[in-house]
N, C-alpha and C positions, 0 to 999 in steps of 0.2 A: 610375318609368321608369329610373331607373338603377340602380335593385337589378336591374331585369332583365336588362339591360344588363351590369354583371359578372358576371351568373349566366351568362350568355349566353355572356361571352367567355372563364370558365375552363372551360364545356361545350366549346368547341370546343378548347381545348389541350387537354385529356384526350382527347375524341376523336383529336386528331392525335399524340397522346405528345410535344409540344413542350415538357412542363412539365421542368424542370431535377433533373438525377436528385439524389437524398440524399447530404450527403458521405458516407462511410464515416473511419473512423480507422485509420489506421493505426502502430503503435506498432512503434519501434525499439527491441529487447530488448536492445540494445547500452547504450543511454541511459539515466542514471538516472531514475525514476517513484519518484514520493510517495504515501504513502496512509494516511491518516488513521483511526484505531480506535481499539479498547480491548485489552488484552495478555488474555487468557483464558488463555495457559497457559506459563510458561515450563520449558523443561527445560537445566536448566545441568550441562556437567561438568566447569565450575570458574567462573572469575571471569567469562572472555574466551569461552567455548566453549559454544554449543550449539546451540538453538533456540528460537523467540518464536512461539506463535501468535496473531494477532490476530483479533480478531471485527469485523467492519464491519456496516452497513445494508442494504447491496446484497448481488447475486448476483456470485460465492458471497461465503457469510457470513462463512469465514474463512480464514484466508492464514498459511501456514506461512512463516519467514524463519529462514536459515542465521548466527550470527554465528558470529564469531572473533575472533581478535585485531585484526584489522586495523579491523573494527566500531567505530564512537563508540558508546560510551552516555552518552549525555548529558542534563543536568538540563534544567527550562524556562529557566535563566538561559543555556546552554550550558555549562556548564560539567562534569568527566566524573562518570559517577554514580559514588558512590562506593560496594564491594562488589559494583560489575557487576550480568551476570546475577543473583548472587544478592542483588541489595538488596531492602529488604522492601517497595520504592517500586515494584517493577515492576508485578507481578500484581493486574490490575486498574486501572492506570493507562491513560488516552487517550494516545498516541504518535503520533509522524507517524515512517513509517520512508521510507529513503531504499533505495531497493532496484534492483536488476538481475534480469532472469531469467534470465543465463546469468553462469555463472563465464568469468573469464579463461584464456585459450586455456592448455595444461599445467597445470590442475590438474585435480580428479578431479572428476565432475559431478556435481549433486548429484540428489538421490531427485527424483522424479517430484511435482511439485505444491509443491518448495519452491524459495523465491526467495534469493538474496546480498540480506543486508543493508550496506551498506556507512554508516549510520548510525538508530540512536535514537534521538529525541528523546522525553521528556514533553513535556506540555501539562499533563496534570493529574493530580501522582501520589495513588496510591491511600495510603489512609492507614497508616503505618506501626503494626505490632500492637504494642501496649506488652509490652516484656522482662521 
């Protein structure tokens, strides 16, 4: 009797559209966002300078981020990674980056599809290749 009874009484909120609509999300591009991967490719053109692609699980699978100087690279202790973009700990290491999708107002904007990293962390770097 009371299975038919709830069946009964969410038939008629669908009937009448009184069921409560789906939040949606909304994100402020202003505001730091975090997001958690693996580094798939990095292009450095120096210590402080370049670019990180990371690969995630979800849609899309991978996410372009701008560094620069102003960037942390940092270890899982916190502390900064040493030899930057080019350490041999990046490529292939899990990170969490700290990003924005729009540069600050006066500077130049960046390509289509990439984000400001404003920090780097490891989780778990990739294993350094023996010299």
């Amino acid at each position: 009797m009371s299975r038919a009874f709830v069946a009964f009484v969410l038939g008629a909120l669908v009937c009448v559209g009184q069921l409560p609509a789906q939040p949606t999300e909304k994100i402020d591009a202003k505001v730091d966002r975090s997001l958690t991967g693996f580094v798939a490719k990095v292009e450095a053109k120096d210590e402080n300078n370049g670019t990180v692609t990371m690969r995630t699980s979800g849609p899309p699978s991978s996410y372009k981020y701008h560094v620069d100087a102003k960037t942390k690279l940092l270890t899982a202790k916190g502390e900064r990674l040493k030899d930057g973009l080019k350490s041999s700990l990046l490529p292939g290491a899990e990170v969490v980056v700290l990003f924005v999708d729009r540069r600050p107002k006066g500077e130049t904007p960046l390509p289509a599809g990439t984000r400001y990293a404003h920090a780097v962390r490891l989780i778990r770097p990739a294993k350094s290749s023996p010299k």
